[in-house]
C-alpha positions, 0 to 999 in steps of 0.5 A: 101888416095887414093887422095894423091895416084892420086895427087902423080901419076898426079904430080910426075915424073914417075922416082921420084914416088917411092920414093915419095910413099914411104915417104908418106906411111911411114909418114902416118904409122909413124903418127898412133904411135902420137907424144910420140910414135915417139919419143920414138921409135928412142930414142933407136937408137939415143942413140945408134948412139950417143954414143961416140966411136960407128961407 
């Protein structure tokens, strides 16, 4: 972990790296749930945003 954190410090923009920190927190908190639970927590808001007439 922190070899991802120095790679994104030494590569990225100084103005870009929060946001490049962000995704890879969020894909590491993300790969914890697998493949099932990931799907299974957006069902409920894509059903929710799919839904006709809902805006």
């Amino acid at each position: 972990m922190p070899t991802a954190y120095a790679y994104v410090g030494d590569q990225i923009p100084y103005e870009h790296r929060g946001k490049a920190m962000g995704i890879l927190v969020s894909s590491w908190s993300l790969s914890m749930l697998g493949w099932y639970g990931l799907y299974t927590s957006w069902a409920p808001l894509c059903a929710i945003t799919s839904e006709p007439g809902v805006r």
